[in-house]
N, C-alpha and C positions, 0 to 999 in steps of 0.2 A: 316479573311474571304477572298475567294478567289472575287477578282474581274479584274483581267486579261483580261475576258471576257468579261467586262462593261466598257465598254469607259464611259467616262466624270469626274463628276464631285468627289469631296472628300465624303465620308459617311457621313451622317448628314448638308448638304447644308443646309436645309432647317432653319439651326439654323444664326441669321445675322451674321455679321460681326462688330468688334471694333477695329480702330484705336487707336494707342499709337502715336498721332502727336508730343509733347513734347519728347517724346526717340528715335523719327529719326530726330530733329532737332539735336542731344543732340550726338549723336555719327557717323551722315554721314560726317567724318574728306574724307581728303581728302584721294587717294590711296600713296604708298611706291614712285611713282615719283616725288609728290608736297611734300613730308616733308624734310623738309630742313635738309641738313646734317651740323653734328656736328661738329668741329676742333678737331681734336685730342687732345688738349690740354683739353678742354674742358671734355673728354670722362675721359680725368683717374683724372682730378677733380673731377668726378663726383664718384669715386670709389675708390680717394685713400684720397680726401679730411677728415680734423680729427673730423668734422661734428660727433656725435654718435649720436643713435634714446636713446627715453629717458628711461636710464635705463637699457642699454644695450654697447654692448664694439663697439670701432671704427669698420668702414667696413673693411670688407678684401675682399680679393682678391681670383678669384675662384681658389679653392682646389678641386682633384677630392680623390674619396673614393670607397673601394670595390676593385676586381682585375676581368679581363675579363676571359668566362669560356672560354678555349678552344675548338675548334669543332663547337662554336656557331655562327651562321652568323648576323648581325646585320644591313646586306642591301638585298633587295629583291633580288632574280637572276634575272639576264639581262633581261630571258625571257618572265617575269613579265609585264602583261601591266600598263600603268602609274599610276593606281585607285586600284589594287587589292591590299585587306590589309596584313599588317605583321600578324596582330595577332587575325585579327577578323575571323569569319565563312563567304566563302562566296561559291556558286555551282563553280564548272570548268566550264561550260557556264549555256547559256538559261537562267531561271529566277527565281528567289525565294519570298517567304513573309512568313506568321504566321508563329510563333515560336508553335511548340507544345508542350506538358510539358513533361520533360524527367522524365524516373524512373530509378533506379538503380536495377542492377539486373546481375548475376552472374562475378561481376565485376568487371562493366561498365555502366557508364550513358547512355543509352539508348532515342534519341533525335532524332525529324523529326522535319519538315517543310516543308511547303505547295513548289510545285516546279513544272516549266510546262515547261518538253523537249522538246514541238515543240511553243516556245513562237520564234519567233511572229506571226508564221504562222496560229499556232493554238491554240485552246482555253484549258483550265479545267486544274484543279492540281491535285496531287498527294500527297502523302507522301513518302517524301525521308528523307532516314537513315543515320543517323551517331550517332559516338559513342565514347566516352571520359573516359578517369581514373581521372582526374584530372579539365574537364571543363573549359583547353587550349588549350589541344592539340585534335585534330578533326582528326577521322579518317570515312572517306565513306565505308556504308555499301548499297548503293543503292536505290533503290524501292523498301516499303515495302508493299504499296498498292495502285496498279495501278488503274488510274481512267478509266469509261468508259466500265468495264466489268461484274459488274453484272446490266447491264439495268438501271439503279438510276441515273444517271450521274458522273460526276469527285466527287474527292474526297478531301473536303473543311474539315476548322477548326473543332477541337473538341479535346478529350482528349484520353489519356489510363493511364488505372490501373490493376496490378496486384490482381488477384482475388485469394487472399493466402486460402480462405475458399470454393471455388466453389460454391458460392452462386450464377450462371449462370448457374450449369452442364456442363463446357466442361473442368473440372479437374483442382484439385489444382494447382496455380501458372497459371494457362492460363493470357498470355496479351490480357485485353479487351478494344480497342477502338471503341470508339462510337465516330461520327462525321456527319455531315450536309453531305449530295447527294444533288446536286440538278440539277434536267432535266427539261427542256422549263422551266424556272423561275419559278419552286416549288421548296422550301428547306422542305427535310424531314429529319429527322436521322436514321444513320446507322448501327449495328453493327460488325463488325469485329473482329476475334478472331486469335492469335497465337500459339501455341503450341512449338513453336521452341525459346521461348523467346526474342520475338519480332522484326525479322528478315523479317520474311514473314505472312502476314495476310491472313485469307479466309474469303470471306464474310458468313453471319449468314442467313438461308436457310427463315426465317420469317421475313427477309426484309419489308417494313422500322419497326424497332422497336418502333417511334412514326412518324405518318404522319400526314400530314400537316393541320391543321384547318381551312383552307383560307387566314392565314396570308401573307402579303408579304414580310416580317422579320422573321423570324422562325429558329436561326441558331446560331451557334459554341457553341455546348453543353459541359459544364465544370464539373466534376463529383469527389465529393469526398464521404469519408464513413464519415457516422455520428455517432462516436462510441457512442454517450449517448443513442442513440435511434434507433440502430442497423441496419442500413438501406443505403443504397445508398440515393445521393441525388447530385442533378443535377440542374446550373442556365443556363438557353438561354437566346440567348438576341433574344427579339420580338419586333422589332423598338424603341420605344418608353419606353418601359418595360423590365423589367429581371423577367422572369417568373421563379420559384423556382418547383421541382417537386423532387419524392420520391420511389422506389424499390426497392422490398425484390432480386430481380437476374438480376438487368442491362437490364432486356428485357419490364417488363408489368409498367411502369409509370404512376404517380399520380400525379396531378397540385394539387400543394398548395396555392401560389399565386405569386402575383406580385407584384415587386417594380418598379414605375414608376415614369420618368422626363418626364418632357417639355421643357429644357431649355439646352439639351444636344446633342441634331442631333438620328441620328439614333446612339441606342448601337450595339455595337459588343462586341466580343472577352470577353466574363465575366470570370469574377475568383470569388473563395471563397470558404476562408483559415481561421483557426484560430492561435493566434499569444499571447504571453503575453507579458504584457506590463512591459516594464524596466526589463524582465529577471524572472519575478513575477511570477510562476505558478497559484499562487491564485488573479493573476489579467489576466487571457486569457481572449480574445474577440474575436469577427469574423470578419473579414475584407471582406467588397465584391467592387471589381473595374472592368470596363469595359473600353473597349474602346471606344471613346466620340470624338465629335469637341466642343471642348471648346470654341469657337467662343466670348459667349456671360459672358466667363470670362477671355478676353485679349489671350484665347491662342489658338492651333492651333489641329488638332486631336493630341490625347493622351490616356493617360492612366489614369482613376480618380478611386478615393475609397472613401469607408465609413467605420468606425468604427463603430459598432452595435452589438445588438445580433439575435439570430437564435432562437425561440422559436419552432423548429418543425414545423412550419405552416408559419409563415413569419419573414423578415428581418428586423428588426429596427434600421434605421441611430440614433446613438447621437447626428448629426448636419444636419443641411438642404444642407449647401454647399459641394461640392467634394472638396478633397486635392489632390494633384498629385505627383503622384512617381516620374514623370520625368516634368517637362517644358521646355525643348526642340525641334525644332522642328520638330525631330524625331525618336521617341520611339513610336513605336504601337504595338497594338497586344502582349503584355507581357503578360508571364506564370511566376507563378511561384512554389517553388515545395521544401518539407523539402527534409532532408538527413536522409534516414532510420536508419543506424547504429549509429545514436548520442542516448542519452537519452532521454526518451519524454521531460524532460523537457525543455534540449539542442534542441529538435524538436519544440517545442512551442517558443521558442528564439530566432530562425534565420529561416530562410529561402531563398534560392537562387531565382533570376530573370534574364530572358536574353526577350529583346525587338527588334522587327523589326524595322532597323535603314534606315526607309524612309519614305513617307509622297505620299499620295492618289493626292496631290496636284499638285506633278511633276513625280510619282515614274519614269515612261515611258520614263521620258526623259532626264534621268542620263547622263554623258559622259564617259561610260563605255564601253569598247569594247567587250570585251571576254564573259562579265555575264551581266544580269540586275538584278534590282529589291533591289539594293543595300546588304544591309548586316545586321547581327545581330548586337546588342551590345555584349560586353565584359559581361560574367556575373558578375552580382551583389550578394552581402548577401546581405541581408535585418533585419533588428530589429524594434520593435515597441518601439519607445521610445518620454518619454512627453519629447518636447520642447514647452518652453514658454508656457506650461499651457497644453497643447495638445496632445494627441496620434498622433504622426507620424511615417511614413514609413520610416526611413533613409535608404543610398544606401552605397555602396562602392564598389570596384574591390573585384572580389571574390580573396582569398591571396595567389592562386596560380598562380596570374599572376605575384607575387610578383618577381617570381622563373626564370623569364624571364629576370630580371634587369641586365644589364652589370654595369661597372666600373660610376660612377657618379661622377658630376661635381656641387659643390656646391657654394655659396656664401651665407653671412651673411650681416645685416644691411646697405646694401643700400640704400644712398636716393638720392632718382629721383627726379630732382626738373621738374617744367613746363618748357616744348619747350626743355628739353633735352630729350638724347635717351642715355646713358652709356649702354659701351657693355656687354654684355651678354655671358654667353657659350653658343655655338652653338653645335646643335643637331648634333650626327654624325651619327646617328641609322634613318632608313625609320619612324620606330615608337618611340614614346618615352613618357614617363609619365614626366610631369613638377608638383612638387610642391612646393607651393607657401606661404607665410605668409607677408601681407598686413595692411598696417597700416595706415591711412593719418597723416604725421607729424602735431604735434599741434601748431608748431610757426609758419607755413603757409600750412595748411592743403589743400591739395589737392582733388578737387569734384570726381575725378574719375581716376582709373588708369587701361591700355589695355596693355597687351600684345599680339603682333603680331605674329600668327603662320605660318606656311608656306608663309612666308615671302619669297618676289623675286619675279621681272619679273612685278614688276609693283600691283602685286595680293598679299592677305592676310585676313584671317579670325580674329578678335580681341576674346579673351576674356577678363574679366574685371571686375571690380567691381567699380559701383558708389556708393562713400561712401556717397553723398549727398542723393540720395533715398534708400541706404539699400538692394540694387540687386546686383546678379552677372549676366553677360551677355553673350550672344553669338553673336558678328557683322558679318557676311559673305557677306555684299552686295558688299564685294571688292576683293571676290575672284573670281577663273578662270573662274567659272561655271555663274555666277550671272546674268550678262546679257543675256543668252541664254534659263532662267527659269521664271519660272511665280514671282509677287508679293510676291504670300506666300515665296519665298524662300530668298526673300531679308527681310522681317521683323526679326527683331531681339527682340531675346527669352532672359526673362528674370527668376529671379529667387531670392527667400530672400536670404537677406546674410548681416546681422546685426554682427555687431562688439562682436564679443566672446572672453575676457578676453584682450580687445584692440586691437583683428586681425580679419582678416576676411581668412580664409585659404584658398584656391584652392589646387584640386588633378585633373591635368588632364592628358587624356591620349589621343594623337597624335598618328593617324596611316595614311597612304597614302589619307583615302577617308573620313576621320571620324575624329571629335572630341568630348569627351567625359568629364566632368567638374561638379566635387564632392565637395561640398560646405560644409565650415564646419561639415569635418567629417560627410559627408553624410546626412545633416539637407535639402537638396535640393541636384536636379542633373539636368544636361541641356547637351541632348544629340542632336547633329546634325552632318550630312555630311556636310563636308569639301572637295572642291576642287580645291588645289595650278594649279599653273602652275606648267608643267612638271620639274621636278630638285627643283623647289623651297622650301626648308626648312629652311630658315633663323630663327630667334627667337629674338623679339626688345619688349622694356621694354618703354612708355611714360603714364607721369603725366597730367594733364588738372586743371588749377585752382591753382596748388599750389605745394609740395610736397609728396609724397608716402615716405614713409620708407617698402623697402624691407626687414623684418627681418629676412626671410634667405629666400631661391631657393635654390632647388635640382633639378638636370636635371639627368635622369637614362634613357641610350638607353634600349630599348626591342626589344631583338634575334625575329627573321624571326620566327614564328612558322605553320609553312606550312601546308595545309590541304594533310592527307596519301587523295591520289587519286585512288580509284578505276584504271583509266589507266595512260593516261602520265598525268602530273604535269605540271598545268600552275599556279599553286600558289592557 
């Protein structure tokens, strides 16, 4: 949802607030000037010592693997301001937010996002284009639908679908988006039609195609076809509720009903998808998530779901509580979206996500120079799979980012004892994915182990895992940005991360303005912006309580994947 033009406060205020007093006693260590440094002697004790974790061979010594591709750059150009990412989506200026859902189509992934060329001077978004073979590399295709020109106002969230049956009248394959207008604070929806395969929209002449009932929540319409019962069908979020409605041509709409919280701020941003569960055909269900302030369950705005089913007329959660795709504390507004050319069944078993990587709480006040409004995530697959008894979302890097990896720097069975730091391979790449396998040794087991990212200069973000509560975490109140951001940006976001098969694994991924952190194989993910000081990429490894056994690290740089720029290229 566009709010650009709404100063204050985050969506869903009105839901309270909960302190975690215990998890900031528990990890505000001190910054990278007060930790005491190690003797060398010390450091290659701690890495060449004949110590072995149990059941496994002595430590070694980092070895790298892979060979570097030619041609590929693996540090920003000069030009590059200090924040713009290697690898993620971010505008050449001005300001961005909602992800819209992409489709594929003569191709190419076909992708907008909300985006406002006279921010800051002036209000209302847009839909600006871009478009991908692969859902790395990002190429600008401009403004596909200007706000401001048919009388309705800007042009805020919502979705498009290809209409392969004309069941609209404006001809097989038309792109149809439909999305929130909203002038002097009335949201209505709108439609929008392409012809050109989704490049350039024109609005639809019987404007608004649902207008507004007096609600003062009425907004970011999400639309899929309902193939058991032939029909389009459509969730909004209407403050408080996700109203579900239903039509034969995307234009004359029917309220079915509504699923309603009290316990969640105002909804935005709804999805809902069906998915099978473990890969099952004959176990699909329908998954419906919105965007929420989880306030009054420890977190922070996000993204929640239910597991349920669709009866044609209403939604039915299996459980009362929300689970969450992400618990970081910035992921909003995520879409997500199958891959046509798989098998349905292959289409029921995954599905891709990419989420707006900032937070209503500071977005404004980034220290970004050239763009605001921060950036997307990396896209995700997704699968519906029981953990611990449970249908859940798991995440992971979609596996062409896989394709970016330069030459890696590994290490095996490491262990960290308390108050040491043993060195680490250091990052040579702007971006880089770390992963990790984590154990607390069992003859002095260790409560929690952090690794220090963009390390240097006094500044550093932690990730981590306390093995004593069973979370993985994200620390930033000791990076560059910290004291010049509100509260919410210093709390630190946590996440399950229970011992699976005696490890707890991390997969993250480090780029200039962001970190991103895949927990057991996707069982959780905690996405937040990160801001080093300028140069600072260091990468340090400490225990708290006891011992870590590092069972092995992989550090893989990721090549510059620059966005094609409409004109000159600032990254």
């Amino acid at each position: 949802m566009n709010r650009t033009h709404r100063p204050g406060a985050p969506p869903g205020t009105d839901a309270p607030a909960r302190r975690r007093p215990w998890w900031r006693r528990r990890v505000a260590w001190a910054t990278t000037s007060g930790v005491a440094i190690v003797a060398a002697v010390a450091i290659v004790a701690a890495i060449a010592a004949p110590a072995q974790t149990p059941g496994g061979e002595g430590p070694s010594t980092p070895t790298t693997t892979g060979q570097p591709e030619p041609g590929r750059e693996y540090t920003r150009p000069a030009d590059w301001s200090t924040y713009r990412p290697a690898v993620h989506l971010t505008p050449a200026e001005r300001w961005m937010n909602d992800p819209q859902r992409p489709f594929w189509l003569d191709g190419r992934w076909h992708y907008y996002y909300l985006y406002n060329a006279d921010y800051p001077d002036g209000n209302g978004t847009e839909w600006y284009h871009a478009t991908s073979t692969d859902l790395v590399h990002w190429r600008e295709e401009g403004v596909a639908i200007a706000k401001y020109e048919n009388g309705l106002g800007d042009i805020e969230t919502g979705s498009a679908v290809i209409d392969t049956d004309n069941t609209a009248g404006f001809g097989r394959g038309a792109v149809i988006a439909i999305m929130t207008q909203q002038d002097e604070g009335v949201q209505r929806q709108s439609l929008f039609v392409s012809t050109d395969g989704g490049y350039r929209f024109e609005p639809f002449d019987g404007n608004p195609v649902m207008d507004n009932p007096g609600a003062a929540h009425w907004r970011d319409p999400k639309i899929v076809w309902d193939d058991a019962r032939a029909e389009w069908l459509m969730v909004l979020a209407e403050g408080h509720k996700l109203g579900f409605y239903s039509s034969p041509d995307l234009k004359e709409w029917t309220y079915r009903s509504g699923f309603e919280r009290d316990d969640l701020g105002i909804l935005e941003c709804p999805d809902l998808f069906q998915m099978s569960l473990d890969g099952d055909p004959a176990k699909t269900t329908w998954v419906l998530a919105a965007g929420v302030n989880g306030a009054e369950y420890g977190m922070t705005t996000g993204t929640a779901y239910w597991i349920g089913g669709w009866d044609g007329e209403r939604f039915t959660a299996d459980a009362t509580d929300p689970a969450w795709l992400d618990r970081g504390a910035d992921f909003y507004a995520a879409v997500t979206w199958d891959d046509p050319r798989r098998s349905d069944d292959d289409r029921l078993a995954s599905r891709y996500a990419i989420g707006w990587l900032n937070n209503w709480a500071y977005a404004g006040n980034l220290p970004t120079e050239d763009w605001h409004g921060g950036s997307d995530s990396v896209v995700r697959e997704l699968a519906l799979r029981t953990v611990d008894g449970r249908p859940t979302l798991v995440s992971n890097p979609v596996a062409a980012l896989a394709d970016l990896e330069g030459e890696a720097q590994t290490v095996r069975n490491l262990a960290v004892p308390n108050d040491s730091e043993p060195e680490l391979p250091r990052p040579t790449a702007d971006a880089y994915r770390l992963r990790v396998e984590v154990a607390p040794d069992p003859r002095a087991p260790a409560s929690e182990v952090r690794f220090r990212v963009k390390d240097g200069e006094g500044t550093f973000a932690a990730v981590g895992v306390d093995f004593a509560s069973g979370v993985a975490f994200i620390a930033r109140d000791a990076d560059a940005a910290a004291a010049d951001l509100p509260a919410e940006y210093r709390t630190v976001r946590t996440a399950p991360a229970e011992l699976r098969d005696g490890v707890v694994t991390l997969d993250v991924i480090v780029d200039a303005s962001s970190v991103e952190v895949f927990v057991n194989d996707g069982e959780a993910a905690l996405s937040s912006l990160v801001f080093g000081s300028p140069g600072a990429n260091g990468l340090a490894v400490e225990s708290v309580g006891g011992t870590t056994d590092v069972r092995s690290l992989r550090l893989a740089p990721l090549a510059v994947a620059p966005v094609e720029r409409l004109q000159s290229p600032t990254g």
